[in-house]
Steps between C-alpha positions, in 0.01 A plus 500: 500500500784644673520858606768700356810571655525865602745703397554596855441405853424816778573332852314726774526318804257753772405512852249723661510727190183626471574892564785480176335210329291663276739765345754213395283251323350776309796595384618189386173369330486797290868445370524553138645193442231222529678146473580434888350345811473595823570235751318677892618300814328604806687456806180413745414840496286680793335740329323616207788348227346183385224683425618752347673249250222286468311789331762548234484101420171606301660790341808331346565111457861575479452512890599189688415483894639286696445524927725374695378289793724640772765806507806378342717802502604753238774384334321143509224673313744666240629110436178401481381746201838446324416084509167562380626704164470330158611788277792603314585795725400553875472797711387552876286817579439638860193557615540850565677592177414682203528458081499704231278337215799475318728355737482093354470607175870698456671261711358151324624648181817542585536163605376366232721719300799340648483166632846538719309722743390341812332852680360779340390792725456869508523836655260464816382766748440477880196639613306613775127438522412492181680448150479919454701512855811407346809547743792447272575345155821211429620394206760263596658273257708189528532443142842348351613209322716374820363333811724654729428885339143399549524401890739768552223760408249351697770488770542934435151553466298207739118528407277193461262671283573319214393154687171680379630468119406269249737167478505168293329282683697216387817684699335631793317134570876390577475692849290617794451799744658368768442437861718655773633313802337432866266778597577729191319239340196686564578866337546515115739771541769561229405105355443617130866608429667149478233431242652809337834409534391195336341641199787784433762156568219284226523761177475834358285777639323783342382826623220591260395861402551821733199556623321334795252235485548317859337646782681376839229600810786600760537300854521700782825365697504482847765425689357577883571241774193421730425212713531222307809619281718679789864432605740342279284245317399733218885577423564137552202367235607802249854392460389121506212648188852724351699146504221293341489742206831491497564119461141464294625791277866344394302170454222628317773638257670179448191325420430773226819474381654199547865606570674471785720736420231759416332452826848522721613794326156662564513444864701796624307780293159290677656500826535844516216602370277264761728647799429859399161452471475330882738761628238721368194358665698475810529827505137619447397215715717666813383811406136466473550272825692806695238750423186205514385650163435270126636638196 
């Protein structure tokens, strides 16, 4: 007999999770909404993660585990869950992330409420340590019926958060994180926001409900040079990482949209939006640099 086609497929690609691990499969096997699997890929962890997952195998069969052989990289491993995904909807989830029980629940139904949307997300908080730690609160929303008012609000208000959201899977399978050039190849830094151009460029968004039920564990950035990152190599691969986004974003659009003309009269409000954002780590990069100090 064949098994049933879940409603939705939870991509959590990990790596030497074990200290977070724990906290974010709980909270997503105890979702109050039932009908989904959850597809594990370990990234030939070092420490305690396989383990850790290979306990929950006996606690839920909508666990899959699958160990990779050798490290294949973040944003290979994000592919990797996305390929492995047989429901209707797909979502990636970070290992050191949080949910509220709710959280698939109220954004499933409204995509099943209204089968134009391609992402449904939510009001998410950043926190500390813990979930209780929270730092600050965003409710952004791209919402509209246009594909350029969509992008241009992501442009005004650049989060990838809502990568984290709930999407079709039959939209989202059309694209990939992708891979930066030559030795940026090796940092998954600002990757997810071409897939988000895509989505915003694919269909209709929705920002469900006003209260928060997302919990983003915040990255310390650091931005000191030291031995192996000093002189102007550091500038040089950020604006080479600012110019892959830039090119991957503009094509990422077109491929969600299919217009030419959509994606060339979205370049400038992109472009600027990219440059700002590498004048801005420039900055804090020569600053924390000057006075040999992270952020």
């Amino acid at each position: 007999m064949n098994k049933k086609i879940p409603l939705l497929s939870i991509g959590l690609p990990v790596y030497n999770s074990s200290e977070y691990i724990h906290k974010v499969l709980n909270s997503l096997i105890n979702q109050s909404l039932r009908d989904f699997e959850l597809i594990i890929s370990d990234d030939a962890s070092k420490d305690d993660t396989t383990s850790i997952c290979k306990s929950y195998l006996t606690k839920d069969e909508r666990i899959r585990l699958i160990t990779q052989e050798s490290n294949i990289g973040m944003v290979n491993n994000q592919n990797f869950v996305l390929n492995q995904a047989k429901g209707k909807y797909f979502m990636w989830a970070a290992h050191d992330d949080y949910y509220h029980e709710d959280f698939i629940q109220t954004l499933i139904s409204a995509l099943e409420e209204n089968d134009k949307l391609v992402t449904a997300f939510c009001p998410f908080s950043v926190f500390a340590n813990t979930p209780k730690d929270i730092i600050s609160t965003y409710n952004l929303n791209y919402e509209g019926k246009s594909v350029f008012w969509r992008v241009l609000s992501f442009c005004l208000n650049f989060n990838d958060a809502c990568f984290y959201g709930i999407h079709r899977r039959e939209i989202i399978a059309g694209t990939k994180v992708p891979t930066w050039w030559g030795k940026n190849s090796i940092t998954p830094a600002n990757s997810n926001y071409p897939v988000v151009f895509y989505l915003l460029a694919s269909g209709q968004y929705r920002l469900v409900g006003n209260k928060p039920l997302f919990f983003k564990k915040s990255k310390e950035a650091s931005y000191s040079l030291n031995p192996y990152n000093s002189g102007l190599n550091p500038y040089l691969f950020l604006i080479l990482r600012k110019i892959n986004l830039f090119a991957d974003s503009v094509s990422y659009i077109y491929l969600g949209s299919h217009s030419y003309l959509i994606s060339m009269t979205l370049t400038l409000p992109v472009f600027i939006r990219i440059s700002k954002d590498a004048m801005i780590d420039v900055y804090y990069r020569l600053k924390c640099s000057i006075l040999s100090r992270k952020l």
